[in-house]
C-alpha positions in Angstrom: -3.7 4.3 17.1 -3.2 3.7 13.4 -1.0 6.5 12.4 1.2 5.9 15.6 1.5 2.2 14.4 2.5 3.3 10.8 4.9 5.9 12.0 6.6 3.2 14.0 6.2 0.9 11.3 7.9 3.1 8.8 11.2 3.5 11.3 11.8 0.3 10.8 11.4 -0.3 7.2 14.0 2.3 6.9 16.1 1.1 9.3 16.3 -2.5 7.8 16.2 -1.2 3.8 18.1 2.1 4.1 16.6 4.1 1.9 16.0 7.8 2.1 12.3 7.9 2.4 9.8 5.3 3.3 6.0 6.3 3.7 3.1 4.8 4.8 0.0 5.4 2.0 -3.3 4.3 2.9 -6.2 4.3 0.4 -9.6 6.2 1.3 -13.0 5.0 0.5 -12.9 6.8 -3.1 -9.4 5.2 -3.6 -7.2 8.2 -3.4 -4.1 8.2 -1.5 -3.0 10.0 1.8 0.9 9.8 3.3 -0.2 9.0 6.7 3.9 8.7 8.2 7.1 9.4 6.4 10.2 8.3 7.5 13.2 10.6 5.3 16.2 12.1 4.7 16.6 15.4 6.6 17.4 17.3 3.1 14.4 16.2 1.0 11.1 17.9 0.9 8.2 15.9 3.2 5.3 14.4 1.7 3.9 13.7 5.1 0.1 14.6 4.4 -0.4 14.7 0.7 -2.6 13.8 -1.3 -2.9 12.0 -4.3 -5.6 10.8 -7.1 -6.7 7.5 -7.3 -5.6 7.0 -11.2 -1.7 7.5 -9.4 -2.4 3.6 -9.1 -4.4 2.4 -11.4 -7.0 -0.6 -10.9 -4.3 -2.9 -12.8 -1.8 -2.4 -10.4 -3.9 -2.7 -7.2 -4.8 -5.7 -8.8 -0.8 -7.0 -8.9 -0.3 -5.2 -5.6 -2.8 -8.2 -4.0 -1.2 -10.8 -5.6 2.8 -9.7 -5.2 2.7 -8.3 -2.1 6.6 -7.2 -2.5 7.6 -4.9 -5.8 11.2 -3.9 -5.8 13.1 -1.6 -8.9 16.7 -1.7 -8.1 17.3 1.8 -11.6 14.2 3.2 -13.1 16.9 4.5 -15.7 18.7 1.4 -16.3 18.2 0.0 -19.8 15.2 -3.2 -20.0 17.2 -6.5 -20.6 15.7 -8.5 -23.1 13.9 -11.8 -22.6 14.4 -14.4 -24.8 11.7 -17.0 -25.2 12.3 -20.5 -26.3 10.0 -20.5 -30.0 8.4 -24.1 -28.5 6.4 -22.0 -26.3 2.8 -21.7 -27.4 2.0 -19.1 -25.0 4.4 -15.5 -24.5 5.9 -15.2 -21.0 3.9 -13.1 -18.5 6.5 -11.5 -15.7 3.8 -9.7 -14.2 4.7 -12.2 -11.0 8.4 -11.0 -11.0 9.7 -8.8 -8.2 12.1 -7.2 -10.3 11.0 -6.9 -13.6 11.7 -3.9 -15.4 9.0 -0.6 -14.8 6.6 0.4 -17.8 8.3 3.6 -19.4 5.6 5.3 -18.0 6.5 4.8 -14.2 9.9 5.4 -14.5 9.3 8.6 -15.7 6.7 9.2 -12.9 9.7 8.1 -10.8 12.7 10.4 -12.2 9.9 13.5 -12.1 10.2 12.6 -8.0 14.1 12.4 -8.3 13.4 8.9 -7.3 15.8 6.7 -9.1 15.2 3.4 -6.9 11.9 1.9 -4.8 10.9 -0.9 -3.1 6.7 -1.0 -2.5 5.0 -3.5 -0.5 1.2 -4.0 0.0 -0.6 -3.5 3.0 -3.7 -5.7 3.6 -6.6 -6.2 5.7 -10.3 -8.3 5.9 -12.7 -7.2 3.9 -15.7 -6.4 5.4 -18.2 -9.0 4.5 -20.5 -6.5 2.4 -18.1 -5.4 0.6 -16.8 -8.6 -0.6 -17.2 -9.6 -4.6 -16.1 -12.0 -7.1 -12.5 -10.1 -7.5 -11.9 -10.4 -3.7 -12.8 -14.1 -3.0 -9.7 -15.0 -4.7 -8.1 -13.2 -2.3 -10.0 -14.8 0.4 -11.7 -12.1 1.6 -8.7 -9.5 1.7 -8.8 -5.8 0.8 -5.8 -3.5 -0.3 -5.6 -1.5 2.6 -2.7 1.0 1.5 1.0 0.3 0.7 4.5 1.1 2.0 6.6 3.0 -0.3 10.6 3.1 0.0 12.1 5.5 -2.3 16.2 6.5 -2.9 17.7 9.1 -5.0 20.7 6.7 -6.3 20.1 2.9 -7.5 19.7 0.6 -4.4 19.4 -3.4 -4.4 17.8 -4.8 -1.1 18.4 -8.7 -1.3 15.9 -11.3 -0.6 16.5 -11.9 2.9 15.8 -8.3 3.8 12.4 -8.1 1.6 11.6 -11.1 3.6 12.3 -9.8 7.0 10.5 -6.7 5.3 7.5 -9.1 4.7 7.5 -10.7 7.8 7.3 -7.2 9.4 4.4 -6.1 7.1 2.3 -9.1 7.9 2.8 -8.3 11.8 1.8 -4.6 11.1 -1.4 -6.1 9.4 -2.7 -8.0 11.6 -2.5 -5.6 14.6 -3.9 -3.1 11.8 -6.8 -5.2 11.2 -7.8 -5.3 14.8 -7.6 -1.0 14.7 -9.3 -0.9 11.7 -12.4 -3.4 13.6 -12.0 -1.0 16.9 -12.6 2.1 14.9 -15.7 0.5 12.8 -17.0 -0.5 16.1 -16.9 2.7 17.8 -18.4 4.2 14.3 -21.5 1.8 14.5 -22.0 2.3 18.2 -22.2 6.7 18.3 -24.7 5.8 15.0 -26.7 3.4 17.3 -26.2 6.1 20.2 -27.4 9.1 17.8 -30.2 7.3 16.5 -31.2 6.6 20.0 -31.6 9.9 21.1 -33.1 10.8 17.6 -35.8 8.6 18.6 -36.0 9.9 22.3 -36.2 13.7 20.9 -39.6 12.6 18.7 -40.7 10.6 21.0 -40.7 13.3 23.7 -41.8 16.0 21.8 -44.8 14.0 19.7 -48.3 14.9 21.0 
């Protein structure tokens, strides 16, 4: 039962990170987003079943999302520090690897509007079904972005690496158990469409002259 699974797996993402709400979001066939299980503070508004547009997270960052699996912003209001390249360098430093680089403007004011000072967002990923596999997921042997978990905190919160680990290590377990839902469901899907079809058949069958 996925949403049992995310519920339990939301529990103990807060119990490990502490912070007031964490949600599961999974990603539907058009890419929009659905808060499956929320695990909050009894004093903030739920955002257990919303829903939200797929532009929310644009192609860009699913694209990060599959390569840094863990994204973590400590203040969304705290000032940018500045990185200071050596001039030797022919190329300009990409941080779009970094865990805990600074948020584009526009996100941290998409953050503040949710009284959301601090997160911590981890991908959730699963097989790609063989069909749907192209160029852009190869490199990602075969992987899809199944939906994230989202930790939110209305004060600035530092989780240090060896909880994002353990946080990692838990996320991975979830997946793979996921995975085999997500292959139970498809295969129940494909056999009431075989089951249908058959008795489509027997209806013309039986009733052709």
């Amino acid at each position: 039962n996925i949403p049992l699974l995310c519920d339990v797996l939301v529990r103990e993402v807060s119990e490990l990170t502490g912070y007031d709400r964490v949600m599961a979001y999974m990603f539907h066939e058009d890419e929009h987003g659905e808060v499956i299980a929320e695990c909050r503070r009894s004093d903030l508004e739920p955002y257990l079943g919303l829903h939200y547009p797929a532009t929310d997270i644009p192609q860009a960052s699913r694209f990060l999302f599959m390569k840094n699996k863990v994204r973590m912003i400590c203040d969304c209001t705290a000032p940018p520090v500045k990185v200071i390249q050596d001039k030797r360098l022919a190329e300009p430093l990409i941080l779009s690897g970094s865990t805990l680089r600074a948020p584009h403007g526009c996100h941290a004011q998409y953050m503040v509007n949710m009284g959301s000072i601090a997160s911590l967002v981890m991908s959730v990923t699963i097989n790609e079904d063989e069909e749907e596999t192209g160029s852009d997921q190869q490199q990602h042997m075969g992987r899809k972005l199944w939906g994230l978990v989202v930790c939110h905190h209305t004060s600035p919160r530092f989780v240090p690496f060896p909880l994002r680990y353990a946080c990692e290590f838990l996320l991975q377990v979830f997946s793979i158990q996921l995975n085999k839902e997500v292959e139970l469901e498809a295969q129940a899907k494909e056999k009431h469409i075989l089951q249908t079809q058959t008795l489509l058949c027997d209806m013309l069958l039986r009733d052709a002259p």
